[in-house]
C-alpha positions in Angstrom: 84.8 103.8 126.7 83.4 104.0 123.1 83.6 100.8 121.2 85.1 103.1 118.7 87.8 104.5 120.7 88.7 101.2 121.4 89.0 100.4 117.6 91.2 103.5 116.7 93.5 102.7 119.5 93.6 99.5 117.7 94.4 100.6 114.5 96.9 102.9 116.7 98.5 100.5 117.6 98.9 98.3 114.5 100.3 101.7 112.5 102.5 102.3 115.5 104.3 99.0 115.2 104.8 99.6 111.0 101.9 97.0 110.2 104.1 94.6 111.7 102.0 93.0 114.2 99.3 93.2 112.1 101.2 91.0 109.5 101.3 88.4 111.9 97.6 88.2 111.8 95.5 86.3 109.1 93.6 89.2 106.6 89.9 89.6 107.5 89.4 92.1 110.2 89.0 95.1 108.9 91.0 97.8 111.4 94.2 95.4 111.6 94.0 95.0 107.5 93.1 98.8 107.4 96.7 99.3 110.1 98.4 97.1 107.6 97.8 98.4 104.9 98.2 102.5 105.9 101.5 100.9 107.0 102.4 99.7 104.3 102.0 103.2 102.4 104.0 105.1 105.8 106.8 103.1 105.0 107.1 104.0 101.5 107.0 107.8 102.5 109.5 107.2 105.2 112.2 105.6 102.7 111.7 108.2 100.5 112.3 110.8 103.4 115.0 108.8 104.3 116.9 108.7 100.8 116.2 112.7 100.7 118.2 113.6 103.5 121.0 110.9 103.4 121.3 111.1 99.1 120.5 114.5 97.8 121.9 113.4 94.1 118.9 111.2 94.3 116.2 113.1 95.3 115.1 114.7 91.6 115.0 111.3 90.2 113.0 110.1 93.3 110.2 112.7 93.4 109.6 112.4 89.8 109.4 108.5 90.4 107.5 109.3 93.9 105.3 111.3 92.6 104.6 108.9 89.5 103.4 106.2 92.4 101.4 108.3 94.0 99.5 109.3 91.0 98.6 105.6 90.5 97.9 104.9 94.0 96.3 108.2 94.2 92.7 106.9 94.8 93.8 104.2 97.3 95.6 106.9 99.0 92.9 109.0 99.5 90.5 106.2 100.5 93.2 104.7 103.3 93.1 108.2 104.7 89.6 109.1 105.0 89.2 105.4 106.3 91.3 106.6 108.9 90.0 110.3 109.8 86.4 108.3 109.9 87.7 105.9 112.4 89.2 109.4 114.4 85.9 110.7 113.7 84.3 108.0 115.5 86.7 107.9 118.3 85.3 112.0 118.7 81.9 112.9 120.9 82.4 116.8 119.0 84.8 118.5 116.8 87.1 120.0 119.9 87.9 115.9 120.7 88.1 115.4 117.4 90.8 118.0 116.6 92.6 116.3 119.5 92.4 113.0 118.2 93.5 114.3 114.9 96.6 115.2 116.6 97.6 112.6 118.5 96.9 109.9 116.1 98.3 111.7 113.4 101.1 112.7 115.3 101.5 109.1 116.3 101.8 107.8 113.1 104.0 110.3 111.9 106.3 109.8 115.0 106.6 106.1 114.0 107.5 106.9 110.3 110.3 108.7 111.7 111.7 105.9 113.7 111.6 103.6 110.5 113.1 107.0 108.8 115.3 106.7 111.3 116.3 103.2 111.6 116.7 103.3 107.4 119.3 106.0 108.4 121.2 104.0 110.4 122.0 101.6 107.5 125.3 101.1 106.5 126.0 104.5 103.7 126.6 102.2 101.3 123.3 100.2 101.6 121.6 103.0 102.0 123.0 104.8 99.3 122.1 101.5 97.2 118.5 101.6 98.0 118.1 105.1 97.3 119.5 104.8 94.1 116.8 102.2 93.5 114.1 103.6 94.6 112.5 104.7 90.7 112.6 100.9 89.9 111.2 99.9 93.6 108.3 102.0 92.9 107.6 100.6 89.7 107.9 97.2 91.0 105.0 94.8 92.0 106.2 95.1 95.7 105.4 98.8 95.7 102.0 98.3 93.8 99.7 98.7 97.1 96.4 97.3 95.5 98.9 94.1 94.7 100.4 93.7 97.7 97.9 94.0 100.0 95.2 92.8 98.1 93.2 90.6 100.9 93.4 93.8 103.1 91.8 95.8 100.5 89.2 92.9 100.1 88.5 93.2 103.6 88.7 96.9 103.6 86.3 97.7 100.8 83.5 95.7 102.6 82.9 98.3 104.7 81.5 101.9 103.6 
């Protein structure tokens, strides 16, 4: 086995547990920081997936504010994800593996967003309904600033070209 498929089924596994294992773990090694990060940025899409199916009242003021957050995280955003495609890349001897790793990591993490979609769902209606009508001042807020919140990650991420 490639040492690179090895390290994508790392960061597989970190993104599949939400960045939680990874937070467990001190910053410094660059696939787990990479996981917790990418994580970090999954579960913001999931709450806002979550708040657009259970309150639909909410959902103009939540794009404009969702798509206010992405603009400033925009270049982070796009960094995180062609961190991870290179680390699928890697993982890949040609293109044909690579379109299949493509899918099943990115079908991976998208299957675990859904399960924290999911188990944001099964919050009480009133505290969901509480967080969703939050969300515009939660994505404003220093917990929802990525580069802040993760900044050791990033540290250790940015190392590496």
């Amino acid at each position: 086995m490639k040492k690179t498929s090895l390290t994508l089924a790392a960061v597989t596994v970190a993104l599949a547990s939400g960045g939680t294992a990874a937070a467990a773990d001190a910053p410094g090694n660059y696939v787990t920081d990479l996981a917790r990060v990418y994580g970090g940025y999954q579960r913001i899409l999931a709450l806002k997936e979550a708040c657009d199916t259970a309150v639909p009242a909410a959902r103009a003021a939540n794009n404009k504010a969702f798509a206010a957050w992405e603009a400033q995280h925009r270049t982070l955003l796009q960094d995180l994800r062609q961190r991870v495609d290179a680390m699928i890349r890697g993982a890949s001897k040609d293109k044909e593996e690579y379109a299949r790793n493509l899918g099943k990591y990115e079908g991976e993490i998208i299957l675990q967003r859904k399960e924290y979609r999911d188990m944001l769902l099964a919050l009480g209606a009133e505290e969901l309904r509480g967080q969703c009508q939050r969300v515009p001042d939660t994505l404003q807020g220093a917990d929802a600033n990525l580069a802040r919140v993760y900044a050791a990650e990033l540290e250790t991420i940015r190392k590496r070209k």
